[in-house]
C-alpha positions, 0 to 999 in steps of 0.5 A, a space after each residue: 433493112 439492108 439496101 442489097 437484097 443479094 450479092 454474088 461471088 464468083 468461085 473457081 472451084 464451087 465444091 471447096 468454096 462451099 465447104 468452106 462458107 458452110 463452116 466459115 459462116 455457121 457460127 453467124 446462123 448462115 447457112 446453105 439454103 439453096 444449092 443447084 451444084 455449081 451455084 449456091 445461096 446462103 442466107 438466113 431465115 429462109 433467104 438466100 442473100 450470098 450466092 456463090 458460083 463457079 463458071 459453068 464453062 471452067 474458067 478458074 479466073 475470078 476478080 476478087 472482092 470483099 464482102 462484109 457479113 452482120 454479125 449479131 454480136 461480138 461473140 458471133 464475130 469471134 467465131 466466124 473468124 475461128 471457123 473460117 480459120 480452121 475451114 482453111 481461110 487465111 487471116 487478114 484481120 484478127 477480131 477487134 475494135 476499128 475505131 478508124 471506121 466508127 468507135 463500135 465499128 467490131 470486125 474480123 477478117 479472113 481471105 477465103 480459098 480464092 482469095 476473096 476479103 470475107 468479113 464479119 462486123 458488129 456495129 453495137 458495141 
């Protein structure tokens, strides 16, 4: 069991944010389970874990932040770095072992439109 029941990130624009998270996280088994139109929570199995929103008031200035994502495998880590790639992510670390953090320890990177350090890791090997 996590110890966070949901995170939340705030995005300047929510129609881009959500395009990209719908392809960038489908190859994990995320996707959007809840969607009011400017704030929208992914999850799995029925609950909305990763809510995005943009300010309802306009702001486009956002404090960027890292999130990390379970993956269920190592193939799952693969993919979710290839779909957020061609959801237009930026890379900012390749699939691989990181060793430095634990010798399972099996992630990916990648900058989402706004910025924010979007990861996927596999603990098991």
């Amino acid at each position: 069991m996590t110890i966070i029941d949901h995170v939340g990130i705030q995005v300047s624009d929510y129609g881009r944010a959500k395009a990209f998270y719908e392809k960038a996280l489908a190859p994990l088994g995320i996707t959007l389970l809840r969607d009011y139109g400017h704030v929208g929570g992914f999850g799995r199995e029925g609950k909305p874990e990763f809510w995005l929103g943009a300010d309802p008031g306009g702001s486009k200035e956002i404090q960027k932040i890292h999130v990390a994502v379970v993956a269920r495998n190592r193939e799952e880590v693969d993919s979710f770095y290839k779909a957020a790639l061609a959801a237009g992510g930026r890379d900012n670390g390749s699939p691989g072992l990181r060793p430095h953090y634990h010798e399972r320890y099996y992630g990916a990177f990648v900058l989402d439109p706004d910025g924010h350090n979007v990861e996927a890791v596999y603990h098991g090997g």
